[in-house]
N, C-alpha and C positions, 0 to 999 in steps of 0.2 A: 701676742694672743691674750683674751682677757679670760681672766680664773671663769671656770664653767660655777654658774649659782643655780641655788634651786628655782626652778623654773616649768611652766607647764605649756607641753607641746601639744595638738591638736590637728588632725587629718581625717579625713575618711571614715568618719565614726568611731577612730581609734582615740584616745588620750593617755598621754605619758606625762605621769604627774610626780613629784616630789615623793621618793618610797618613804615610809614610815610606820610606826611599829601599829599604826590602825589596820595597814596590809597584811598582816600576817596570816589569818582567817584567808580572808581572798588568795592569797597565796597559796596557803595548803589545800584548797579547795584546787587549784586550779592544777597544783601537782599530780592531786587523785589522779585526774583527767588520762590518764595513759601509763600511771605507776611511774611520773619520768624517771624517779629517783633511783628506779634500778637500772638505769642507762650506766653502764661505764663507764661511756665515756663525758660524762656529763657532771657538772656541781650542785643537782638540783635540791633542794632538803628536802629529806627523809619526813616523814612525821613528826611531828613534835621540834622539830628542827630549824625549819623557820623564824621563831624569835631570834635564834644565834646568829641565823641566815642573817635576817634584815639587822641585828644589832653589830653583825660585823660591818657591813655595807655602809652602817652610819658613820661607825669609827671611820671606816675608810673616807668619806668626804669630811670630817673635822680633824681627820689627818692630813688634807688637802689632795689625794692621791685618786680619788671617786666621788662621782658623783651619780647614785642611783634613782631609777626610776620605779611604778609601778605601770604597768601597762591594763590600760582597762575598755573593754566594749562598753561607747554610747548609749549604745540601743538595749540592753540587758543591763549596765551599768555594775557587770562584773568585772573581777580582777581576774585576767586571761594569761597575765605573764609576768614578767620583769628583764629590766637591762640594765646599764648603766656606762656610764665612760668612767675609763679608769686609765691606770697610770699617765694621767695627766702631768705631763711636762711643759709647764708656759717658757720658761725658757728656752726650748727649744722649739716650741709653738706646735707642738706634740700631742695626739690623747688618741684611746684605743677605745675602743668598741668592743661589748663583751658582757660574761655572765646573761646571756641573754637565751631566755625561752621560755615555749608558753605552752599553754594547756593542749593536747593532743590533738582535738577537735578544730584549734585554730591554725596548728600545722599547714604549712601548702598552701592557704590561705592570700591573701589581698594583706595581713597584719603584719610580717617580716617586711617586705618590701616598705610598705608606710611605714614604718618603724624608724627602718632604716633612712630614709629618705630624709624625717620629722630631726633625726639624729644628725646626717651629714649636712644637712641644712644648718641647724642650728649651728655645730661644727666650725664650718669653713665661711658662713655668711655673716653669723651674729658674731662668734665667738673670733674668728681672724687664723683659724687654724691652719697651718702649713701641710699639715701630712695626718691623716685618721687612718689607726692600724688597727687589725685583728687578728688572734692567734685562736688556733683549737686543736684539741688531738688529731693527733695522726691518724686515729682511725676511726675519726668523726667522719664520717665521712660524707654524711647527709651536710654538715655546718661548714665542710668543703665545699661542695657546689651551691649550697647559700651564697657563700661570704664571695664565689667568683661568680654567681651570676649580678650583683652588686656593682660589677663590676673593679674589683679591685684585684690587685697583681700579688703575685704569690712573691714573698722575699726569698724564702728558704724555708729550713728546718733546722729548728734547735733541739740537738739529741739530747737524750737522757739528762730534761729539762727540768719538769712538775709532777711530783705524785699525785694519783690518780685518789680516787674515795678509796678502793679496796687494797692500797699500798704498794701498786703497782709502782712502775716510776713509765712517763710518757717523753715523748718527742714532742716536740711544740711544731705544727706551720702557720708559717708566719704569713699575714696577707699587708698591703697596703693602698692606701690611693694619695696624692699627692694634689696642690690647692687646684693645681693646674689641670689636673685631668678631669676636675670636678663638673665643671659647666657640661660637659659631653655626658657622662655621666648622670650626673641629674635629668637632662633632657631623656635619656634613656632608662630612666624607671621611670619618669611620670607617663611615659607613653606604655611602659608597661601596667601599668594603674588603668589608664584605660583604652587598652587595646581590645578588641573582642575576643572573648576566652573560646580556645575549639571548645566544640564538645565531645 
């Protein structure tokens, strides 16, 4: 697998560009959008919180371990979210999906799915990846039926895993897809992209 570099990805009026500390404004802007920060099951930053936010995320890709994005709408040419891969493993041709969410409004949306899609692509076609994993709280439970309508397979659950913002301590579940499952998969979000939406 080749080391993930900064890179900018493009779909559907979405774009995932190389996070940087210019983001940060756009960031807490997009936080406002539904208070996500008082989510707890979520890592989103608080107010004023963001420079640490995006200053950790850097450290993490010059530690080789992440590689983060900012997520932005075309058509407004606002900053709506963020994601990133992380604990990337080339030697075991490894990397997870994660830290990933976005402004209220764009919730439920057409943008997770492309997001996602923009990410596993790049993943398993550019990058040569074996396996793209994803973990979230236990009682995430919205970023549970996200991360399985992706189509990806639950591994398990890692107890009394990661402390939570408020000092909780959480369980981890663990999701995964594999290089092989990927073509089926693929095929099955682009037609969710544009299938006719009920009303």
């Amino acid at each position: 697998m080749r080391k993930p570099e900064p890179c900018t990805l493009e779909s559907r009026g979405v774009r995932l560009e190389p996070l940087t500390l210019d983001h940060v404004a756009g960031l807490e802007a997009a936080a406002r959008d539904g208070e996500l920060w008082t989510l707890r099951v979520t890592s989103v930053p608080a107010p004023g919180e963001a420079p640490g936010y995006v200053a950790a995320a850097l450290k993490g890709y010059q530690d080789g371990h992440m590689l983060p994005f900012a997520v932005r709408d075309l058509a407004s040419g606002a900053v709506i979210g963020t994601t990133r891969y992380h604990d990337i493993v080339p030697a075991v041709e490894r990397l997870e999906i994660g830290y990933t969410w976005y402004a209220r409004r764009w919730q439920r949306s057409h943008v997770n799915t492309t997001c996602k899609l923009l990410l596993m692509s790049h993943a398993f076609d550019a990058l040569g990846a074996q396996l793209v994993g994803w973990r979230t709280d236990n009682f995430n439970f919205a970023s549970q039926r996200a991360i399985e309508r992706l189509g990806a397979k639950k591994d398990g659950v890692l107890r009394h895993h990661a402390l939570r913002r408020d000092g909780t301590v959480r369980d981890t579940v663990m999701y995964s897809l594999a290089a092989g499952e990927w073509p089926e998969v693929k095929s099955h979000l682009e037609y969710q992209l544009v299938r006719p939406r009920e009303a």
